[in-house]
Structures are given as structure tokens and as C-alpha cells.
NUGU-283826 format. One record per residue (C-alpha): residue in three letters; residue number from 1; x negated, y, z negated. Coordinates in Angstrom, 1 decimal, decimal comma. Each point is the difference from the previous one (the first is absolute). Layout:
REM residues N
+-----+-----+--------+--------+--------+
: res :   n :      X :      Y :      Z :
+-----+-----+--------+--------+--------+
: ALA : NUM :      X :      Y :      Z :
...
+-----+-----+--------+--------+--------+
REM end
This chain:
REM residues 208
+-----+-----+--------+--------+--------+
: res :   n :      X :      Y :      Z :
+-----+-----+--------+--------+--------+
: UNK :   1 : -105,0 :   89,4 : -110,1 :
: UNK :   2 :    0,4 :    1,2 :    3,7 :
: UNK :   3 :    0,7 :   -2,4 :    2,2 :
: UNK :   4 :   -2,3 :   -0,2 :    3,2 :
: UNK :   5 :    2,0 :    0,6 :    3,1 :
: UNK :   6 :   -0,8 :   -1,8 :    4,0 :
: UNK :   7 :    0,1 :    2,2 :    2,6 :
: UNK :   8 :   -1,1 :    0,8 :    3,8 :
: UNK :   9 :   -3,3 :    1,5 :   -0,6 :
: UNK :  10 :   -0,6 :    1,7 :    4,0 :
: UNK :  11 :    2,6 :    0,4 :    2,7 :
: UNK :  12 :    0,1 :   -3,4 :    2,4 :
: UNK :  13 :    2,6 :   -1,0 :    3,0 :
: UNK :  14 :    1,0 :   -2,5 :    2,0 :
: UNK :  15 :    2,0 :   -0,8 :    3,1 :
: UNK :  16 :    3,0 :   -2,4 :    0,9 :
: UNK :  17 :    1,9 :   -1,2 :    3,3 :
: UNK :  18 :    3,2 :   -1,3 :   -0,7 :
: UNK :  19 :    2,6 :   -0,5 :    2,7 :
: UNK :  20 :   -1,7 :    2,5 :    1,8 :
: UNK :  21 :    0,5 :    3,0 :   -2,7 :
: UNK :  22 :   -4,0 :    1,3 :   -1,1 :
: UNK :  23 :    0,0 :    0,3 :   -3,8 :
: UNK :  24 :   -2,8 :    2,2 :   -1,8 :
: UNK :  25 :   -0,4 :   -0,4 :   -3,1 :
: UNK :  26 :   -2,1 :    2,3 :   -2,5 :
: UNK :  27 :   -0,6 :   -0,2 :   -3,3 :
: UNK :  28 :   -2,1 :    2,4 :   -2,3 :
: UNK :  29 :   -0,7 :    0,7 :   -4,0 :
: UNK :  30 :    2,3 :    3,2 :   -1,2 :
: UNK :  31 :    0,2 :    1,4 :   -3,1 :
: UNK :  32 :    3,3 :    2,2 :   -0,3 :
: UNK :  33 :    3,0 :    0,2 :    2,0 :
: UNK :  34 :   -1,4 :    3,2 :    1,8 :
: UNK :  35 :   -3,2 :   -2,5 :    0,9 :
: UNK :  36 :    2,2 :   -2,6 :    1,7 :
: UNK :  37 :    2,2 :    2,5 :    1,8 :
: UNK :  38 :   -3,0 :    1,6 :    2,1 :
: UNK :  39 :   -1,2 :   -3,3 :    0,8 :
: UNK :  40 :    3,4 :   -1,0 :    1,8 :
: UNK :  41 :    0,0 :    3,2 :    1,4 :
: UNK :  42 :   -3,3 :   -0,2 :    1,5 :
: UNK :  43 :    0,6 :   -3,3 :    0,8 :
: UNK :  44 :    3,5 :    1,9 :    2,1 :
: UNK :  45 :   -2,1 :    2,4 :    1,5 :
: UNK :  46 :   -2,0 :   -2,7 :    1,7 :
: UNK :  47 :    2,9 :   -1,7 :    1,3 :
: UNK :  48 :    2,5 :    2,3 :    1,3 :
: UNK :  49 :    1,0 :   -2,3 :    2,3 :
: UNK :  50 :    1,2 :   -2,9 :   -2,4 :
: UNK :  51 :    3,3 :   -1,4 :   -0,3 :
: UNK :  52 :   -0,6 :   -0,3 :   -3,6 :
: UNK :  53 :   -2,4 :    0,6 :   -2,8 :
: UNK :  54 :    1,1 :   -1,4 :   -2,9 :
: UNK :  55 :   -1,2 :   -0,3 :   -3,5 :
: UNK :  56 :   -0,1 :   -0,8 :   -3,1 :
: UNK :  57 :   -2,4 :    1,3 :   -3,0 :
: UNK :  58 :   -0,9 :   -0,5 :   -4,2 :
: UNK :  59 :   -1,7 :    2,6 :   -0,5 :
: UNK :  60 :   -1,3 :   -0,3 :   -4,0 :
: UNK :  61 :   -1,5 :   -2,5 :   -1,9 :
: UNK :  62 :    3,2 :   -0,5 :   -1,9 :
: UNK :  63 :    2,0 :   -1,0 :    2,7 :
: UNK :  64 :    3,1 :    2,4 :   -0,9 :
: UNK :  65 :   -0,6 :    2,5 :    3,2 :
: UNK :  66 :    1,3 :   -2,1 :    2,7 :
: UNK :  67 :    1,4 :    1,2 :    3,5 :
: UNK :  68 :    0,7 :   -1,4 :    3,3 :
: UNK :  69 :    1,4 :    0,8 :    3,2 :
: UNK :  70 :    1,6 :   -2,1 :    2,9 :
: UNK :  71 :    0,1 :    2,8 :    2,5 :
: UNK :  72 :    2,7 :   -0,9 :    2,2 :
: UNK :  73 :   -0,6 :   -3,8 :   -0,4 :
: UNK :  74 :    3,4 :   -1,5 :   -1,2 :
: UNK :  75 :    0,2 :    0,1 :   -3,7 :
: UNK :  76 :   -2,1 :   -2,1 :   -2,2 :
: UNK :  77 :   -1,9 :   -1,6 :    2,7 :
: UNK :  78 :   -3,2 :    2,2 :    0,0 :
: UNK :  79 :   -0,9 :    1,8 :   -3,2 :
: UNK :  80 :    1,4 :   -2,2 :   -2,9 :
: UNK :  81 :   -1,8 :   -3,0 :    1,3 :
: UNK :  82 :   -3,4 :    2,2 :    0,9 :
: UNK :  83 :    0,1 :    1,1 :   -3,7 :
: UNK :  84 :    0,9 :   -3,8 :   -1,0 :
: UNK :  85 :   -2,9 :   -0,7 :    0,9 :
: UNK :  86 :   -1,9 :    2,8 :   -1,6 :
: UNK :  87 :    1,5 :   -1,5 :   -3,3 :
: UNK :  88 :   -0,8 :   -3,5 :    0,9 :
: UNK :  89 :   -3,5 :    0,8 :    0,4 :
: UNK :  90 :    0,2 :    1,5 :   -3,1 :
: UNK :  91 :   -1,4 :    3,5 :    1,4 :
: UNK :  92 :    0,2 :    3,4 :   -1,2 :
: UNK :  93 :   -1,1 :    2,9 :    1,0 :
: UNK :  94 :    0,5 :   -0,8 :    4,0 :
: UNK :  95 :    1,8 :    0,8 :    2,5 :
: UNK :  96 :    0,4 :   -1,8 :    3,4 :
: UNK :  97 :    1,9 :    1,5 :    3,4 :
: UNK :  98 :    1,1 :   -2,4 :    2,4 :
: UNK :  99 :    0,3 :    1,6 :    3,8 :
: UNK : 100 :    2,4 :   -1,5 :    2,5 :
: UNK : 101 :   -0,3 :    0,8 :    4,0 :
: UNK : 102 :    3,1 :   -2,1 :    1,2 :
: UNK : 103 :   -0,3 :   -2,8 :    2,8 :
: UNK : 104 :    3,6 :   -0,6 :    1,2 :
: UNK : 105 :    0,4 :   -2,9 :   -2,2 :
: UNK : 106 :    2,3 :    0,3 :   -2,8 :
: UNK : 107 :   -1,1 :   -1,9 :   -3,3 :
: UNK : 108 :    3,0 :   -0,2 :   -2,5 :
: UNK : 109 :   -0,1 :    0,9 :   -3,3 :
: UNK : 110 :   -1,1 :   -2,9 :   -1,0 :
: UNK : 111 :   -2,8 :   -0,2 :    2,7 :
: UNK : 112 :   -0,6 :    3,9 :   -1,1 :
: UNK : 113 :   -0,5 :   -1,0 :   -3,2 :
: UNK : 114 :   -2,6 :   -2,7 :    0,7 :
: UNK : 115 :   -1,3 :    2,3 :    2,4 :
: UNK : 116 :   -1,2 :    2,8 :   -2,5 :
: UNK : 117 :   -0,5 :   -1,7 :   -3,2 :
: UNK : 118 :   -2,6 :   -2,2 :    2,2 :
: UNK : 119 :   -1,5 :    2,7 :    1,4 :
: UNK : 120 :   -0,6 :    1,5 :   -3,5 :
: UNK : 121 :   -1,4 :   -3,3 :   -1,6 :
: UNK : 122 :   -2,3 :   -0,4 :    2,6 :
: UNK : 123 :   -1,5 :    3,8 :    0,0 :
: UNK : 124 :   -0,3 :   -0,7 :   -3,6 :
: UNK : 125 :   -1,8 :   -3,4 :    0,1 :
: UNK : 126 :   -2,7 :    2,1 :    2,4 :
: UNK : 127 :   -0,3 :    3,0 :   -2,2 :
: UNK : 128 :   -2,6 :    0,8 :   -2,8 :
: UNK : 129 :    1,9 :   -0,8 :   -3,2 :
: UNK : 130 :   -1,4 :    1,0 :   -3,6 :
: UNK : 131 :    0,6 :   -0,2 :   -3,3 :
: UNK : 132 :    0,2 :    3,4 :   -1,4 :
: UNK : 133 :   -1,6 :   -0,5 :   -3,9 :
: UNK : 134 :   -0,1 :    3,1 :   -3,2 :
: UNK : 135 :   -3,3 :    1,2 :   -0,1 :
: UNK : 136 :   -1,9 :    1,7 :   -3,2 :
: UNK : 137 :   -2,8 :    2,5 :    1,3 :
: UNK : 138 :   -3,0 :   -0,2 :   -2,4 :
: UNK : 139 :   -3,1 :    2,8 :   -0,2 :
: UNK : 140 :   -2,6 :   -2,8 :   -1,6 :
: UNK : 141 :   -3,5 :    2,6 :   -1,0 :
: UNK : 142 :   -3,0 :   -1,6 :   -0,5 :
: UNK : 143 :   -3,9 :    1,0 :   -0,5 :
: UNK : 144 :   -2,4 :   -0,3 :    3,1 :
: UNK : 145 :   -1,7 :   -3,0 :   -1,5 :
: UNK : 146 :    3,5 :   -2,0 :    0,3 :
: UNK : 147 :    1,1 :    0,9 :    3,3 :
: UNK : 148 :   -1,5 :   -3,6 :    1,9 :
: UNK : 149 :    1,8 :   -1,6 :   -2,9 :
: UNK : 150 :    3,1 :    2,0 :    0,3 :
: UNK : 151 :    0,0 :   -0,4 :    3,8 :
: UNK : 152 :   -0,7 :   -3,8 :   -0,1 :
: UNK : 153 :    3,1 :   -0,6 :   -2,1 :
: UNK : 154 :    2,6 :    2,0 :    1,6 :
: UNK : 155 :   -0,8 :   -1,6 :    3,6 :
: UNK : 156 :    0,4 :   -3,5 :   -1,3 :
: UNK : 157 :    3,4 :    1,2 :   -2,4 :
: UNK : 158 :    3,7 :    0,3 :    1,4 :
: UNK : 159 :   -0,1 :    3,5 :    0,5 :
: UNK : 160 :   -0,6 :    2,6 :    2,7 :
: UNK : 161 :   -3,1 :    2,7 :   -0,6 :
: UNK : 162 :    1,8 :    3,6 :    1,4 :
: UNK : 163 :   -2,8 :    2,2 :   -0,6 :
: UNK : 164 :   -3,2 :    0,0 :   -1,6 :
: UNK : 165 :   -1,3 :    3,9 :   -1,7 :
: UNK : 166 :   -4,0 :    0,7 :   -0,9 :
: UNK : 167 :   -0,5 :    2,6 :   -2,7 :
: UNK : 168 :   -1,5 :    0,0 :   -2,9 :
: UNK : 169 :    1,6 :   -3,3 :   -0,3 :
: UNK : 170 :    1,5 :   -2,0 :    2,6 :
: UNK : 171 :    4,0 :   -0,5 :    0,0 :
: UNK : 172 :    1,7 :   -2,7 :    1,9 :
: UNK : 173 :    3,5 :    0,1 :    0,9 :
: UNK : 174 :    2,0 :   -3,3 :    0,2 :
: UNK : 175 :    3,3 :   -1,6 :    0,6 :
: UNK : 176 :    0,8 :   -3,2 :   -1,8 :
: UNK : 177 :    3,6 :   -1,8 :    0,5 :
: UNK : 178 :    1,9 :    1,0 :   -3,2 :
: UNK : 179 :    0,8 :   -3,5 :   -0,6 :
: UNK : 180 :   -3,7 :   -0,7 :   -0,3 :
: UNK : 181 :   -1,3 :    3,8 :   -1,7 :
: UNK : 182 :   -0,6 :   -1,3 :   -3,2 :
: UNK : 183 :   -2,0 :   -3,3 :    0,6 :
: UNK : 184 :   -1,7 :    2,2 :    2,6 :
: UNK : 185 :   -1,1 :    3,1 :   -2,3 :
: UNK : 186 :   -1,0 :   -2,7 :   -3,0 :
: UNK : 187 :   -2,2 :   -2,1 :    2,2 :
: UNK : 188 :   -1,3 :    2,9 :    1,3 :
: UNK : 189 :   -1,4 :    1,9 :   -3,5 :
: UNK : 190 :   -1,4 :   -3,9 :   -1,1 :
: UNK : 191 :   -1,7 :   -0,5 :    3,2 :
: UNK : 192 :   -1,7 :    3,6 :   -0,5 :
: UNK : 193 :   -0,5 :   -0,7 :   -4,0 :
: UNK : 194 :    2,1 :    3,1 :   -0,7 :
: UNK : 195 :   -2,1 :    2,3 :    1,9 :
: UNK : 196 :    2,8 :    1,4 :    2,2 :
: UNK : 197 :    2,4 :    2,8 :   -1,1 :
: UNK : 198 :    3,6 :   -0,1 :    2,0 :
: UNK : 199 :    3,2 :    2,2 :    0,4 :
: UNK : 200 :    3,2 :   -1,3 :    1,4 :
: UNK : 201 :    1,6 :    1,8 :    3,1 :
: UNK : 202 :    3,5 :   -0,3 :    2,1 :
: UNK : 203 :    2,0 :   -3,4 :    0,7 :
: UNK : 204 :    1,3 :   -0,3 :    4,0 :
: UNK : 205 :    0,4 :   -2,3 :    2,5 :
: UNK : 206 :   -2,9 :   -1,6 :    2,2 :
: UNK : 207 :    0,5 :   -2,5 :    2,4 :
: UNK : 208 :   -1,8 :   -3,7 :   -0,3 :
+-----+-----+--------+--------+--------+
REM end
């Protein structure tokens, strides 16, 4: 069974003053590597005038396409801790850039390191986080005389109504979690007394 994945479900940012350096920090939901790299990029193009934008992204729900970048930070004290805390937030399909304008005020690397990895966890805390679940799509037909009943049942069940079709029956399209399809479609046919004819559509991803 697929597992369900927690991602950034919209773009959020934040911003940090430490020891005078201004860090911006971005984070946003991508789904391929090509996703995350033109979100750093537009996140360059609006700061051309940064000392540094680092980053660091996940960028599937299996957690094997990982990249980061300390952009002329010393090495290992901007990305790998950034993505650290991608992993320790157990996020997938994200990808945060952190942008530094420099004060004057040189951190250390170990200051660097707090200095990015806190900047990540706390865009993170602020951001809309969502559990992305496998769907089944179901096409549910009924007779006119059964659409209250129909209706009345799928706005009080765990599912989301997608459309809703009037012809010479009337065809309503649903998406159940898949962990919960079979309870769902059973309940469903006993609550109508078998007066409901259904066909099975594609699995994806939703976010709860």
C-alpha cells in the first residue's frame, strides 16, 4: 500500500536578523527536480543583490531525489543542515531557499549552521503542511428518485464529491482515501439498498 507523504502544500516565507545579516527564507511544494530548480531561480531573480541564496530540496515522495546547495557559504554549513531539516520534518516533495544579505558580522560555521537550519524550521513551522493521501476516483449512477439519498450520504461520508452529471441518470464522481474505498463503496450500496450501480476510476494523490 502507498504510503501517504507530508509536504508544503503553498509557498510561505519568513524573515530573520541575526548579527545584522537579513535571512529570507522560502519554502514551497515541488514535484520534480525541474520544479524546484525554477523556484530557486525565481527566488535569484528577486534577489540579485544577495550575498547568498542557498538551498536545499526533496523533491518526490520517496525521498531518493535530494539536492542542495551552499552557494559560497563554507562547506556544509548551509545546505546539508537546510535539507536536515527537510528530513527531520519528515517532508517530501519540498523545497526551501534560504537568502542571505550580509551585515558585517561574521557567524562561524557553527553560528552559520544554527543560523540556516533555524531559519528553515521556523518557515516550516509557519507554512501550510499536508498530508498527501492515494485517492480512488469513483462514477457512483443512480435513478432520479435516489439522488436526496445519494447526496445525503456522500456529504456526511469521508470522501470528497468532484462532480455531479444529470442525464438520463445522474452520475456522481467521488474520491475516497484508498485506505478506506472498500468500507466506503459497501456502506454506500447498503445504505442505498443496492439501488446504485458504480465503476472504479484512477488512484492519485489528494492532500488532507
Amino acid at each position: 500500500m502507498e504510503k501517504s507523504v507530508r509536504t508544503v502544500y503553498a509557498e510561505h516565507e519568513s524573515e530573520k536578523i541575526i548579527e545584522r545579516s537579513r535571512f529570507l527564507t522560502y519554502c514551497a511544494h515541488v514535484e520534480s527536480e525541474e520544479q524546484a530548480r525554477a523556484f530557486i531561480a525565481q527566488i535569484r531573480s528577486k534577489h540579485t543583490l544577495a550575498t547568498h541564496v542557498c538551498y536545499a530540496f526533496i523533491a518526490d515522495k520517496a525521498g531518493n531525489l535530494q539536492r542542495f546547495s551552499d552557494d559560497g557559504e563554507p562547506q556544509g554549513t548551509a545546505g546539508v543542515p537546510m535539507l536536515e531539516v527537510l528530513k527531520n520534518k519528515k517532508l517530501f516533495e519540498t523545497a526551501v531557499a534560504v537568502v542571505r544579505y550580509f551585515g558585517g558580522v561574521k557567524l562561524g560555521a557553527g553560528g552559520l549552521v544554527r543560523a540556516y537550519s533555524s531559519c528553515v524550521a521556523e518557515c516550516l513551522d509557519g507554512a501550510d503542511i499536508r498530508s498527501l493521501q492515494v485517492c480512488v476516483e469513483y462514477v457512483f449512477t443512480v435513478e432520479y428518485t435516489g439522488i436526496d439519498g445519494a447526496q445525503k450520504y456522500i456529504a456526511g461520508a469521508p470522501c470528497t464529491l468532484l462532480d455531479c452529471q444529470y442525464g438520463e441518470k445522474v452520475h456522481l464522481k467521488v474520491a475516497v482515501k484508498k485506505t478506506e474505498e472498500e468500507s466506503f463503496v459497501s456502506a454506500f450500496v447498503d445504505y442505498m439498498q443496492g439501488k446504485i450501480s458504480y465503476r472504479r476510476g484512477g488512484e492519485y494523490y489528494a492532500p488532507f
